[in-house]
C-alpha positions in Angstrom: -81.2 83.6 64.1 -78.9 81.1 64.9 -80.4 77.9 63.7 -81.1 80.2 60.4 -76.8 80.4 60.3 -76.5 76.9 61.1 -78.9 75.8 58.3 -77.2 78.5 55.6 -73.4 76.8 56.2 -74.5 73.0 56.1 -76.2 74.5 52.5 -73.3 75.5 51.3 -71.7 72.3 51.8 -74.1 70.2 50.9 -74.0 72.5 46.8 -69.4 72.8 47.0 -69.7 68.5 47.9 -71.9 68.0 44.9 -70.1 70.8 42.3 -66.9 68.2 43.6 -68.9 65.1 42.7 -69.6 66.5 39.0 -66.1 67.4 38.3 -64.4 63.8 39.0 -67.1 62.0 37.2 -66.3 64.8 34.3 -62.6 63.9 34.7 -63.4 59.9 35.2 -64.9 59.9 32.0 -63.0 61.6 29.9 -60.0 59.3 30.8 -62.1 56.3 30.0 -62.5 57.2 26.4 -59.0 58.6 26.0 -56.2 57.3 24.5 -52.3 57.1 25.5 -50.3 58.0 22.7 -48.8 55.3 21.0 -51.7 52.7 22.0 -53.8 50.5 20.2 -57.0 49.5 20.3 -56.9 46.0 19.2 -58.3 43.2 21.4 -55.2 42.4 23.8 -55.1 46.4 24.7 -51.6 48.1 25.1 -48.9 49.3 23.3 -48.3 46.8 20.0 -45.3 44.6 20.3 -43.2 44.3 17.0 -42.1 40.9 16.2 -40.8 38.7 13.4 -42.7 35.9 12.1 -42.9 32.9 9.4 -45.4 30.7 8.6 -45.3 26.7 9.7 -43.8 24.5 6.7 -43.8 21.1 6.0 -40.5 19.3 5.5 -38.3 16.4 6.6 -35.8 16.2 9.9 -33.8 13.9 11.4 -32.7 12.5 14.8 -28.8 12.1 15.2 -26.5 9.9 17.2 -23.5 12.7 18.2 -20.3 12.2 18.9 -16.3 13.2 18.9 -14.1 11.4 17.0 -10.3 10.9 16.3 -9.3 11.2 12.7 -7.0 8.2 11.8 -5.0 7.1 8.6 -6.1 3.9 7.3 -2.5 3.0 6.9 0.0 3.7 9.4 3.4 1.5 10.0 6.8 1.8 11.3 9.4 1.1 8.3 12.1 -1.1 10.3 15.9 -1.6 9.4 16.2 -5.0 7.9 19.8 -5.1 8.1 22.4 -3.9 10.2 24.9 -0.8 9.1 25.4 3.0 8.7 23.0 5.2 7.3 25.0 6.6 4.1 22.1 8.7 3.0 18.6 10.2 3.3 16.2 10.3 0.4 13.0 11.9 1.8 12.1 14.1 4.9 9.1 14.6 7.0 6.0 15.6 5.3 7.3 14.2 2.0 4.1 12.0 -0.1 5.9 9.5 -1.4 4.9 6.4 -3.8 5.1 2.8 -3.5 8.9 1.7 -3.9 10.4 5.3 -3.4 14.0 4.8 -2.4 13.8 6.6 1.7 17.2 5.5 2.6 20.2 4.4 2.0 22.3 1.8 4.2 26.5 1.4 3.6 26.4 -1.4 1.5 29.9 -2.8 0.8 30.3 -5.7 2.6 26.7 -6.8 1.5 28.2 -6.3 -2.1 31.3 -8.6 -1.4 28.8 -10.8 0.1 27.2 -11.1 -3.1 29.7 -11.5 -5.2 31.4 -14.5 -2.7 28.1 -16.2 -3.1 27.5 -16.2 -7.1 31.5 -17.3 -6.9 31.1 -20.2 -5.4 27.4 -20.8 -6.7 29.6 -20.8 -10.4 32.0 -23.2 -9.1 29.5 -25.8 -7.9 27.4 -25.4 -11.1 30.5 -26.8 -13.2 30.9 -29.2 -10.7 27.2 -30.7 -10.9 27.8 -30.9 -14.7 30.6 -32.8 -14.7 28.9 -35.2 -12.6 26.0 -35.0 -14.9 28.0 -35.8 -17.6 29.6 -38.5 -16.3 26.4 -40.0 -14.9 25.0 -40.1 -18.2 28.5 -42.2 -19.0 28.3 -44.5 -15.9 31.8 -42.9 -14.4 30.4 -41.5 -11.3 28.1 -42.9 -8.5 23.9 -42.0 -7.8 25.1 -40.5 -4.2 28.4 -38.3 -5.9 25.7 -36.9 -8.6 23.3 -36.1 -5.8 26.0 -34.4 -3.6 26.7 -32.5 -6.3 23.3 -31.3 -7.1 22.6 -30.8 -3.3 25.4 -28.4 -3.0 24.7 -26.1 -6.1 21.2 -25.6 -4.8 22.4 -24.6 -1.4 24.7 -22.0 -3.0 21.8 -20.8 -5.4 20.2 -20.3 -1.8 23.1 -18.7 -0.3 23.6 -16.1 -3.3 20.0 -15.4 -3.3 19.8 -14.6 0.2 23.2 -12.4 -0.4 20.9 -10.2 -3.1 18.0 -10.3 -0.6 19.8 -8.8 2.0 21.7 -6.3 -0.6 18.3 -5.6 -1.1 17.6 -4.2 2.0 20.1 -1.7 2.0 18.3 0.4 0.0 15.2 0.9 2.1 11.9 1.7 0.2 8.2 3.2 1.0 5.9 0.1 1.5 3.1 2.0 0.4 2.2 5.0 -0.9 1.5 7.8 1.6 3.1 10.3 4.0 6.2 10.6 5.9 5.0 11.6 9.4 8.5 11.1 11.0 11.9 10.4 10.3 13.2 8.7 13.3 17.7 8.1 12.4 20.3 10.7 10.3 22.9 10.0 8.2 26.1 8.5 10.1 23.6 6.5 12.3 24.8 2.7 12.9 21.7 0.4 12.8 20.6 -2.7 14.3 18.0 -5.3 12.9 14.6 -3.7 13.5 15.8 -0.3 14.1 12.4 2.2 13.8 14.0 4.1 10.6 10.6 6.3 9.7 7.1 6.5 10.1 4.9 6.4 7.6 0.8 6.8 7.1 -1.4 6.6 4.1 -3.7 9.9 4.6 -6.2 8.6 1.8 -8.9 8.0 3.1 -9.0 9.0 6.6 -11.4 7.1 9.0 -13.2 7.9 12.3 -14.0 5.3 14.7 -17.2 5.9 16.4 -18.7 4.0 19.5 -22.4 4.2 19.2 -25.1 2.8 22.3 -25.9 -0.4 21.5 -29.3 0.3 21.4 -28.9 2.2 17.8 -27.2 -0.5 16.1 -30.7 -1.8 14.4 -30.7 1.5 13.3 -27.5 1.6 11.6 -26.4 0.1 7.7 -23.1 -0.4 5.9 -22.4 2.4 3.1 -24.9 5.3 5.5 -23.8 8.9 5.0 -22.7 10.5 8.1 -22.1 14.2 8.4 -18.7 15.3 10.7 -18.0 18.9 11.5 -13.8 19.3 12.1 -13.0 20.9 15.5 -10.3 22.7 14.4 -11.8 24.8 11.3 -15.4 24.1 11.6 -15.3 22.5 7.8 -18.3 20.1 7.0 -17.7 17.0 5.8 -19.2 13.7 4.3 -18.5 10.5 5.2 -19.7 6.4 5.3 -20.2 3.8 7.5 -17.8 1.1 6.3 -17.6 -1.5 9.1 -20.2 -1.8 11.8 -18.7 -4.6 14.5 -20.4 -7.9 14.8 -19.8 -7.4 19.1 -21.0 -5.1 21.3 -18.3 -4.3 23.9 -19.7 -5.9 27.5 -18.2 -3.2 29.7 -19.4 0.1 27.3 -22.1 -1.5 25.9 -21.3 0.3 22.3 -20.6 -0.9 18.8 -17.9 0.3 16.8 -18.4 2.5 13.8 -15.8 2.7 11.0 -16.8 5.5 8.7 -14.0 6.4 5.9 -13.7 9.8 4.4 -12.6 10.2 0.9 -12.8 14.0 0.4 -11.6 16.7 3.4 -10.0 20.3 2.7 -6.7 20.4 2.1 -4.5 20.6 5.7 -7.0 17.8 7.4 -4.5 16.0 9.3 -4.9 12.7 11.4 -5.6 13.3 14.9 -8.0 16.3 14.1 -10.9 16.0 16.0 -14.8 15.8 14.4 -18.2 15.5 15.5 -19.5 13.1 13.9 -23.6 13.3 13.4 -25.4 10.2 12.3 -28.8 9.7 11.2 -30.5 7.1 13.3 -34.6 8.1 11.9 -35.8 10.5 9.6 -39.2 11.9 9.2 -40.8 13.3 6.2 -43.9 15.4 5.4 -43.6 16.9 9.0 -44.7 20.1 10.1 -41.1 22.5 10.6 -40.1 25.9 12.1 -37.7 27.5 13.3 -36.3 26.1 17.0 -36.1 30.0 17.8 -40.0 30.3 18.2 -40.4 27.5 20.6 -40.0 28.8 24.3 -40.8 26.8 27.9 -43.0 28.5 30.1 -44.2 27.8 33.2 -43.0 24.3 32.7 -44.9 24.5 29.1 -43.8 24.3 25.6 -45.6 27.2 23.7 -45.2 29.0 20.4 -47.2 32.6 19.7 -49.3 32.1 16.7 -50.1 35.7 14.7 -53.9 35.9 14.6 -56.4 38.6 13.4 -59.2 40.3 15.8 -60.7 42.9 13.6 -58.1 44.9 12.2 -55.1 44.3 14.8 -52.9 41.6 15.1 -52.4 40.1 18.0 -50.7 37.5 20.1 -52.2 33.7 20.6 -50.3 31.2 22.7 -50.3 28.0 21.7 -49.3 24.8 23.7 -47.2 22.5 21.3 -45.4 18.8 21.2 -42.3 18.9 20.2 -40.8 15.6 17.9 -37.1 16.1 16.8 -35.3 19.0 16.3 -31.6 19.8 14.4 -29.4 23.1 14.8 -31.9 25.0 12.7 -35.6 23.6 13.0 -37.9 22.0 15.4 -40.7 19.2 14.5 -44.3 19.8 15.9 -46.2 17.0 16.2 -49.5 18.1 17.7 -51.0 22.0 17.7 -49.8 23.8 14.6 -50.4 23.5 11.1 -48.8 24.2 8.1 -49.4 27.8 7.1 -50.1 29.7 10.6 -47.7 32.5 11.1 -45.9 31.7 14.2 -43.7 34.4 16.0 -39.6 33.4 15.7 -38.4 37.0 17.2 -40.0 39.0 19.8 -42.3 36.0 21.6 -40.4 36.1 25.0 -42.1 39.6 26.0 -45.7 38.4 24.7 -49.1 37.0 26.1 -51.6 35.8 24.9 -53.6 38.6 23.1 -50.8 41.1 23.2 -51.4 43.3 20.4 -48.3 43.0 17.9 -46.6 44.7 15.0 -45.3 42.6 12.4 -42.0 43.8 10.7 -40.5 42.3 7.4 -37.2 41.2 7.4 -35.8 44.7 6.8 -37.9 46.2 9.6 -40.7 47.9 8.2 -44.4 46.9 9.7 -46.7 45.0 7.5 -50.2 46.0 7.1 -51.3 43.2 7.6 -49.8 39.8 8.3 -51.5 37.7 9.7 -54.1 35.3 8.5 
């Protein structure tokens, strides 16, 4: 009776382990072929990624030699008192554009006049003298060495009056060229001395940037080149050329001077603004181009995610690249992409390779079908 117990119970465990055993295979199974919401069931598995793409293009690109640069005038000079005396009055003020010849300043100039006047005096005088003697040359009355005297001293009062006038001159101080007055350096009452600093003065048209470029570049490198420069201070673009390219290269930075002049600037472009100054030292055409955004290091690697088809789901394919040159806005690949493959530019850093994606348009909305 017993042993007929025994046998009933391990029975009845033996049928409640093997009812267990049905129900989690039931249960295994059913999750197999299930679903999660919100999952596809393209070849990479999981949830779709949405991402932004554009397709390879061919085009040209350019390496660039950067640097900063200075703006300079091409004409810049200190106008210098050329006589001594009191300023008696201003004509112009800093910032002033002035022409060629424009009257700046006024020196007292009386005593310069009377100067003047003493020398053409006695520059008369000694002209009536040297005809007399001329006259009586011609006659035999006077002697070779009085007519010579004569002569001698009218020329060295023609040269005394002129000098008078010169120095007149000078009293009435005048731009040397036509530009800007940058700084007005004496007022009105000031004495001056010979070579007193009276103004600064610069010609703003054109403007040049002097560039040091690595030796290295300088076979690279032609008179009358365009160069593009970006100004510091307001982020306008500008154009310039390489005027001058120095015949030396400086032993102890081993660089060349660049001159490049620029004509045309926004109005309030000052000297001494800085500019970064880009020049073109190669350029390649008929290159494969995208964006710079879609290239991404991995793992020490340089990969882009190429948009491919498996069945009816796009998905992710990573792609090891070469990169060649690359500018603020696109990247060069020299070997593993072709012109035409949709490559991701937004989204790429959360993929791998077969992630299932979801291509949006520019305005957000999913494609059907993207890629090729």
């Amino acid at each position: 009776m017993t042993r007929l117990r025994f046998l009933s119970v391990c029975l009845v465990v033996l049928l409640l382990a093997v009812a267990s055993c049905g129900r989690d295979e039931n249960k295994t199974g059913a999750s197999a072929h299930q679903q999660a919401p919100g999952q596809t069931g393209g070849a990479g598995g999981g949830k779709a990624i949405p991402v932004a793409v554009q397709s390879a293009f061919e085009g040209s690109i350019a390496s660039y030699y950067k640097a900063t640069a200075t703006l300079e005038a091409e004409k810049a000079a200190e106008v210098l008192s050329r006589v001594t005396g009191l300023v008696a009055s201003l004509s112009v003020e800093e910032g002033d554009v002035v022409a060629k010849g424009d009257l700046l300043l006024t020196i007292g100039n009386e005593e310069y006049q009377l100067r003047v006047q003493q020398a053409a005096a006695r520059t008369a005088n000694l002209r009536s003298k040297y005809k007399r003697y001329e006259s009586m040359q011609a006659e035999g009355l006077s002697t070779e060495e009085e007519f010579e005297t004569a002569r001698s001293d009218l020329a060295s009062a023609e040269a005394d009056e002129g000098l008078a006038k010169l120095n007149l001159s000078y009293t009435m101080v005048r731009a040397p060229f036509a530009g800007h007055v940058t700084a007005r350096l004496v007022g009105v009452g000031q004495n001056l001395s010979v070579n007193t600093a009276l103004f600064v003065m610069a010609d703003f048209d054109p403007l040049l940037a002097r560039v040091y470029v690595p030796s290295r570049e300088f076979n690279k490198l032609r008179q009358d080149q365009l160069v593009d420069l970006v100004l510091d201070s307001s982020g306008a673009h500008l154009q310039g050329i390489i005027t001058l390219i120095s015949p030396i290269i400086d032993p102890a930075s081993g660089t060349i001077k660049i001159t490049v002049e620029v004509a045309e600037y926004p109005a309030g472009t000052r000297p001494g603004d800085f500019a970064e100054v880009q020049i073109v030292t190669e350029r390649r055409d008929g290159v494969v181009l995208l964006p710079r955004s879609a290239v991404i290091t991995e793992k020490g690697e340089t990969v882009v995610y190429v948009a491919t088809k498996e069945g009816d789901q796009d998905q992710a394919e990573r792609r090891l690249v070469t990169v060649g040159f690359t500018d603020d806005e696109n990247a060069q690949i020299v070997d593993g992409l072709a012109v035409g493959e949709l490559v991701v530019i937004k989204g790429q850093r959360s993929l791998k390779h077969g992630t299932a994606l979801k291509i949006l348009t520019s305005d957000g909305v999913a494609t059907e079908s993207a890629a090729r």
